[in-house]
BAMAR-694425 format. One record per residue: z, y, x of N, C-alpha, C in turn. Coordinates in pm, whole numbers, always signed. Atoms other than C-alpha are relative to their C-alpha. Example, Ala and Ser with C-alpha at 12.3 -4.5 7.8 and 13.67 -1.06 7.14 Angstrom:
   n_c3   n_c2   n_c1  ca_c3  ca_c2  ca_c1   c_c3   c_c2   c_c1
     +0   -119    +89   +780   -450  +1230     +0   +120    +90
     -6   -119    -82   +714   -106  +1367    +73   +109    -77
END
This chain:
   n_c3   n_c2   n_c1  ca_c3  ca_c2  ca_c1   c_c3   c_c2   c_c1
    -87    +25   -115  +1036  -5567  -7572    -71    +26   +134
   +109    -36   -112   +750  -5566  -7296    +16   +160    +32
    +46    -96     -9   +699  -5219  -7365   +136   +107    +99
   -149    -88    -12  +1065  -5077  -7296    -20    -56   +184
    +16     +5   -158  +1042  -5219  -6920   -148    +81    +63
   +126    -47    -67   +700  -5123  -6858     -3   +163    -13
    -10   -135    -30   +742  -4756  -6965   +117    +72   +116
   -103    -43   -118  +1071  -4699  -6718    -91    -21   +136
    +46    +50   -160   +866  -4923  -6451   -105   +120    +26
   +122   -102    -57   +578  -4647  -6468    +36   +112    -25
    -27   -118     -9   +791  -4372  -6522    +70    +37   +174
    -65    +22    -56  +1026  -4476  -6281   -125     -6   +154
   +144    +31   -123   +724  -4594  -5989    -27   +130    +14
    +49   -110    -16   +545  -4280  -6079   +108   +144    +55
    -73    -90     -5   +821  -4054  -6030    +52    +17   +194
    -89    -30   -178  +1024  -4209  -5707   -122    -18    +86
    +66    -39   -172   +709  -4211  -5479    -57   +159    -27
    +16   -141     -3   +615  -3872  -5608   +115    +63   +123
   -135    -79    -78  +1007  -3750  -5461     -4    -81    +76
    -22    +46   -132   +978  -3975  -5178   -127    +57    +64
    +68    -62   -140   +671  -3819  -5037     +3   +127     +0
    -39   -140     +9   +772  -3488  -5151   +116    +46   +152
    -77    -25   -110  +1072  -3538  -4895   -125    -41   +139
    +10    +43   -104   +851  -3725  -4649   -159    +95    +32
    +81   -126    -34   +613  -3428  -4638    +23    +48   +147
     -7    -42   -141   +796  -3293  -4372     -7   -126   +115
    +39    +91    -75   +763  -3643  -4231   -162     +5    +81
   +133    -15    -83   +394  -3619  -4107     +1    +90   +117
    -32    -63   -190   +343  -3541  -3744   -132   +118    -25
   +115   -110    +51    +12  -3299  -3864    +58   +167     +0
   -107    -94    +52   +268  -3071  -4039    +77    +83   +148
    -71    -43   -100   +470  -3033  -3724    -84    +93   +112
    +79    -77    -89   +168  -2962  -3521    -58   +153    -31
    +22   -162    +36    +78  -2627  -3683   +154    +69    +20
   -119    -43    -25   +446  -2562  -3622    +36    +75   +154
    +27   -106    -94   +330  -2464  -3268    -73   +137     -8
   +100   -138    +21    +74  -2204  -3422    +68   +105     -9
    -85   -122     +2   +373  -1995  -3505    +40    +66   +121
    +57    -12   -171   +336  -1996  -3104    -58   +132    +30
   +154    -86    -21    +27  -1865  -3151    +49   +137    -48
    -52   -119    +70   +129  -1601  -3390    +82   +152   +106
   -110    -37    -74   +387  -1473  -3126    -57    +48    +99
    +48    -63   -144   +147  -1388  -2887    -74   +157    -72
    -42   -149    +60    +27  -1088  -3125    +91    +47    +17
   -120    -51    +12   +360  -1033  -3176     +8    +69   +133
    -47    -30   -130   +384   -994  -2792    -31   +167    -17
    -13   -164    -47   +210   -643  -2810    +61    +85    -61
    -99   -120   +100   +462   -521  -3085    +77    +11   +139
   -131    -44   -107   +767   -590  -2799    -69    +40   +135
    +25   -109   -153   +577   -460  -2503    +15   +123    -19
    -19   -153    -36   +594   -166  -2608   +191    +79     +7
   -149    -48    -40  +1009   -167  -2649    +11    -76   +185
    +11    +77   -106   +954   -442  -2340    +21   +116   +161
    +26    -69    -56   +823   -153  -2098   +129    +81    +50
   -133   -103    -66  +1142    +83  -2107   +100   -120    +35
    -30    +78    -34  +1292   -278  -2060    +24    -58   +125
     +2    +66    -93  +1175   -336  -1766    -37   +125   +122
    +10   -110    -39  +1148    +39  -1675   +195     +8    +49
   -168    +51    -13  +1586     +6  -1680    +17    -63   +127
    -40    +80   -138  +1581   -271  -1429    -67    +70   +131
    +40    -23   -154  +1369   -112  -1175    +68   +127     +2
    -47   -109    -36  +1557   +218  -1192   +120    -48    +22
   -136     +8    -45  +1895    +43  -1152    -29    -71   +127
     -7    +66   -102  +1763   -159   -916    -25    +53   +160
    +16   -113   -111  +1632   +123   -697    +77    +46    +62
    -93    -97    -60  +1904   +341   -694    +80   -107    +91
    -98    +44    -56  +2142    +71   -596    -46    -47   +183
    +12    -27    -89  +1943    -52   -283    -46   +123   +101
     -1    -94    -24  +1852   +268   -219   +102    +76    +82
   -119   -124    -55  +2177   +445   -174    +75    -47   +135
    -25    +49   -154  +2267   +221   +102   -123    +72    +90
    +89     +8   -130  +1941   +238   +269    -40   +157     -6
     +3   -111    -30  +1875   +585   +219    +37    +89    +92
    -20    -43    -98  +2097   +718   +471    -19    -46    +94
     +7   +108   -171  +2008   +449   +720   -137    +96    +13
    +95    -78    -97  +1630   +550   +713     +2    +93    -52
    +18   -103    +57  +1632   +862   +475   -159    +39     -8
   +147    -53    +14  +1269   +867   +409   -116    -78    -83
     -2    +19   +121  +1149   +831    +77   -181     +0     +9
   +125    -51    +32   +760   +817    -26    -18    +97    -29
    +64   -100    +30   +565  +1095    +28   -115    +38    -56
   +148    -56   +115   +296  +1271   -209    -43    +55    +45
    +58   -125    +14   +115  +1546   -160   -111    +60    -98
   +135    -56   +101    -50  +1756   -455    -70   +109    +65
    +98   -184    -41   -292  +2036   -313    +32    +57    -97
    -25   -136   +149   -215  +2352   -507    -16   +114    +90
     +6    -73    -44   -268  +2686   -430   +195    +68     -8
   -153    -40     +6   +124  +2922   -430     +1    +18   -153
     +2    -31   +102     +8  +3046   -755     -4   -141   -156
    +19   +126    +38    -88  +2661   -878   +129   -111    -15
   -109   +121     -5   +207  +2447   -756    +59    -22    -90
   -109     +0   +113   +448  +2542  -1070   -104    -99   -115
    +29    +50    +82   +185  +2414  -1284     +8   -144    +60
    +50   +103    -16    +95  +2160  -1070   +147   -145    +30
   -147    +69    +26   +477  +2013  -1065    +19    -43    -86
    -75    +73   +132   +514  +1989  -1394   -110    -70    -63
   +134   +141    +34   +149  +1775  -1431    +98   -162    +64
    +13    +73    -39   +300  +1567  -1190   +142    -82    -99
   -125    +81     -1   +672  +1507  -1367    -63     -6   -156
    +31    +67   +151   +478  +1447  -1727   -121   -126    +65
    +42   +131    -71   +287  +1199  -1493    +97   -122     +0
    -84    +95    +22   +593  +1053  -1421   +115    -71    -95
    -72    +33   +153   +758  +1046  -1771   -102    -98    -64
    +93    +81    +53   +439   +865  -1878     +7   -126    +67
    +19   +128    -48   +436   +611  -1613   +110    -99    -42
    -94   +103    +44   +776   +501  -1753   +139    +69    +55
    -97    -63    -66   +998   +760  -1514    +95    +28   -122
    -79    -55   +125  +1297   +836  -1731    +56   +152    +44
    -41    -95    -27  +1375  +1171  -1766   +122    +41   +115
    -98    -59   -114  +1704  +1216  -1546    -49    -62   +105
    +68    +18    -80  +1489  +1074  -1276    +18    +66   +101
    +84    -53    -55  +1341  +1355  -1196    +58   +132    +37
     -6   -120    -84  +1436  +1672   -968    -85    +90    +17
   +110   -103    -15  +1200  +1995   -971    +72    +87    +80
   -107    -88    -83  +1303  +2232   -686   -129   +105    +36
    +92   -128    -49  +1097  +2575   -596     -9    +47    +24
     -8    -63   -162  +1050  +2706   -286     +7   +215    -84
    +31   -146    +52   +963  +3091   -480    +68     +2   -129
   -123    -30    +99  +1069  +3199   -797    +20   -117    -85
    -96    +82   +122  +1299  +2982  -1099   -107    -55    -40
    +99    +57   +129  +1106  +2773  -1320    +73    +42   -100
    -67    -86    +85  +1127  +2966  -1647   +112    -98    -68
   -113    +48    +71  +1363  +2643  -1773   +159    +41    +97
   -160    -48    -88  +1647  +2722  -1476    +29   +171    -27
    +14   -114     -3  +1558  +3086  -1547    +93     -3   -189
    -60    +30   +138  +1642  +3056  -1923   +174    -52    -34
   -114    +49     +2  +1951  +2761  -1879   +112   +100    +81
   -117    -64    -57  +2121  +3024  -1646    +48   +146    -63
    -18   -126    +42  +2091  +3311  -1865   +114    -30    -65
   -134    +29    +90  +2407  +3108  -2043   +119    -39   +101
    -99    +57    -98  +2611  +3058  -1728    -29   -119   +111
   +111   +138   -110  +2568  +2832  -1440   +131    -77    -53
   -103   +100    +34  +2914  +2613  -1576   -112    -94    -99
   +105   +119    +44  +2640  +2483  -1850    -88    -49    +75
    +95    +35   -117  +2373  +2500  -1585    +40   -107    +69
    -50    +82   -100  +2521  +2296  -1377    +58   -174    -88
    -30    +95    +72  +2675  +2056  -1633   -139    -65    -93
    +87   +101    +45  +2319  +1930  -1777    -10    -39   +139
     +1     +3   -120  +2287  +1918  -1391    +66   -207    +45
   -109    +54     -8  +2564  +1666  -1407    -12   -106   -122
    +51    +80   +149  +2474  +1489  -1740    -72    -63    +63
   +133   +119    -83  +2139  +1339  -1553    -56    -64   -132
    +73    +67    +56  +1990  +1325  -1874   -149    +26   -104
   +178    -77     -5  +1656  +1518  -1819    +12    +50   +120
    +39    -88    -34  +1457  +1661  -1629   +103   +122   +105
    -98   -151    -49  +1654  +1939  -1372    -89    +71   +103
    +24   -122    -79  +1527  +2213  -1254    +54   +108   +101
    -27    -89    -52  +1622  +2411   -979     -9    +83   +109
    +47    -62   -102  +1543  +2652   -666    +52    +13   +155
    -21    +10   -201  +1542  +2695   -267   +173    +59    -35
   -116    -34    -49  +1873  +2932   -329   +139    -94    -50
    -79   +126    +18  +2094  +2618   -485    -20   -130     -3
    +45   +112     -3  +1887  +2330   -426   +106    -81   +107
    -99   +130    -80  +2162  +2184   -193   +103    -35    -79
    -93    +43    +84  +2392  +2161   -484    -43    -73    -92
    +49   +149    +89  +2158  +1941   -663    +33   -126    +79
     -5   +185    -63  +2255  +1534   -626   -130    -70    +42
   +115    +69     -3  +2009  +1270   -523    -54    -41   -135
    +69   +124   +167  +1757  +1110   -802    -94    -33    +90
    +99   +115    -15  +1536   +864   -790   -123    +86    +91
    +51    -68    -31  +1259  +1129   -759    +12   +165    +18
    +58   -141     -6  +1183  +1483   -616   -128    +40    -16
   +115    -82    +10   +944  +1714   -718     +7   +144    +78
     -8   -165    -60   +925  +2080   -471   -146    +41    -35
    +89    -81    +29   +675  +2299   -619     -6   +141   +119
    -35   -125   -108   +593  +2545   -260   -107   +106    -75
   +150    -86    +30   +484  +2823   -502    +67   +167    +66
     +8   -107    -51   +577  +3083   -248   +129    +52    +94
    -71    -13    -99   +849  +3226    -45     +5    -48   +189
    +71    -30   -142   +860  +3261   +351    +24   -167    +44
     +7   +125   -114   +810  +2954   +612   +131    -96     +1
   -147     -8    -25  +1197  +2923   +664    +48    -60   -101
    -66    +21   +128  +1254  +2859   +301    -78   -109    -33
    +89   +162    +76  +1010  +2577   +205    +25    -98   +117
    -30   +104    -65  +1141  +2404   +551   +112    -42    -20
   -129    +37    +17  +1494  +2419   +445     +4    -78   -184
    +18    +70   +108  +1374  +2335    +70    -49   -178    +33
   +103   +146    +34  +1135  +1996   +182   +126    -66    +45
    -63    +98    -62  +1429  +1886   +405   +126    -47    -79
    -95    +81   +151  +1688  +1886    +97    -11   -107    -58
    +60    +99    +76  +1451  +1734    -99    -38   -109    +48
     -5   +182    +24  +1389  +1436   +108   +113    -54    +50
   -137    +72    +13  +1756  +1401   +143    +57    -36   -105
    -32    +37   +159  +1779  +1376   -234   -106    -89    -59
   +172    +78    +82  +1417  +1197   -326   +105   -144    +82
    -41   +165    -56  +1578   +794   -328   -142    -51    +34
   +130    +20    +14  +1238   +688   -348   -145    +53     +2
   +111    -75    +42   +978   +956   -423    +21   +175    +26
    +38   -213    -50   +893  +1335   -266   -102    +10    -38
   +124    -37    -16   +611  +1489   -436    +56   +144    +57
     +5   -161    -27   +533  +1811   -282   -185    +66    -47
    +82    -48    +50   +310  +2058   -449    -67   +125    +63
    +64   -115    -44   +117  +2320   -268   -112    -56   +129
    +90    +21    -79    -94  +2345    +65    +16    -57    +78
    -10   +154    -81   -132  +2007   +225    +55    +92   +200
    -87    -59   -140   -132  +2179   +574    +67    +58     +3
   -147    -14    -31   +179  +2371   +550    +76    -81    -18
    -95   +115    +16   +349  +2115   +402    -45    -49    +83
    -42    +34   -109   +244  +1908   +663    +68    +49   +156
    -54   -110    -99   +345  +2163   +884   +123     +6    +49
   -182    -33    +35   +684  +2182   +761     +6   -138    +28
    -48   +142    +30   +723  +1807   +737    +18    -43   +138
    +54    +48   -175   +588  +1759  +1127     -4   -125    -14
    +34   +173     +0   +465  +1467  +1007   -175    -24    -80
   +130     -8   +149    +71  +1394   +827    +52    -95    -82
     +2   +136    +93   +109  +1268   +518   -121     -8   -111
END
């Protein structure tokens, strides 16, 4: 008779504080405290999302540009100026250093405006061999890169940034090109060629 209680009592004992500290596991305040480490964890994590983070926060400053921008643009119309030294023969290259400069820094492609005082860049040279209606319609898309020269550069829109590559043509033509371009640059004029003409043209040092 003894025996029949005493085996339940030590099955029974042994069993319910087993499943009562099984639940009260998550009871201990210990437990919880490594529950910040997953914290910790998260700060690795951080350099996975910086890198989507970046075009994140690349978004806000380009909407945020244009929009005060387009007001204030025509008030003062005068955008940061660059200047790359280049020789006439140099500038074309030295344009398109500067707009894979600015694709790297985070610039998004429809950004960016290339305009050139002398001849086509071989991409406007190429896109027009199919018509200027497409020409004009990636133009219009804004979603790369556009290329185009002193003899239609007033039919390009504003972007964010200009690029004028002065790789050549007369006096006349790179003053009527810079002054487009910093009616279209919201923010940013590089100009690519010889610092003193361009300042020349600009009648301003920059």
């Amino acid at each position: 008779m003894p025996l029949i209680p005493e085996e339940p009592q030590i099955h029974e004992s042994a069993q319910g504080p087993r499943a009562t500290p099984a639940s009260g596991r998550t009871a201990p305040t210990p437990r919880p405290v490594p529950g910040p480490r997953p914290a910790a964890p998260s700060r690795p994590g951080r350099p996975g999302p910086p890198r989507p983070a970046p075009p994140t926060q690349r978004a806000p400053r380009d909407t945020a540009e244009p929009g005060p921008s387009d007001p204030s643009a025509p008030a003062a119309g005068t955008p940061r100026i660059q200047v790359i030294p280049a020789s006439a023969q140099g500038a074309l290259g030295a344009a398109e250093e500067a707009v894979d400069l600015l694709l790297d820094s985070g610039r998004g492609p429809g950004d960016v405006l290339v305009i050139t005082t002398g001849e086509p860049h071989p991409w406007a040279t190429h896109e027009l061999s199919f018509g200027e209606p497409s020409y004009w319609a990636q133009h219009d898309a804004g979603d790369d890169v556009f290329y185009t020269d002193a003899q239609v550069a007033e039919r390009a829109g504003a972007r964010p940034v200009v690029v004028v590559a002065v790789n050549g043509g007369p006096e006349s033509v790179a003053a009527d090109v810079l002054s487009v371009a910093r009616a279209r640059a919201r923010t940013l004029l590089i100009v690519c060629g010889d610092p003193q003409r361009i300042n020349s043209v600009l009648g301003a040092g920059v």
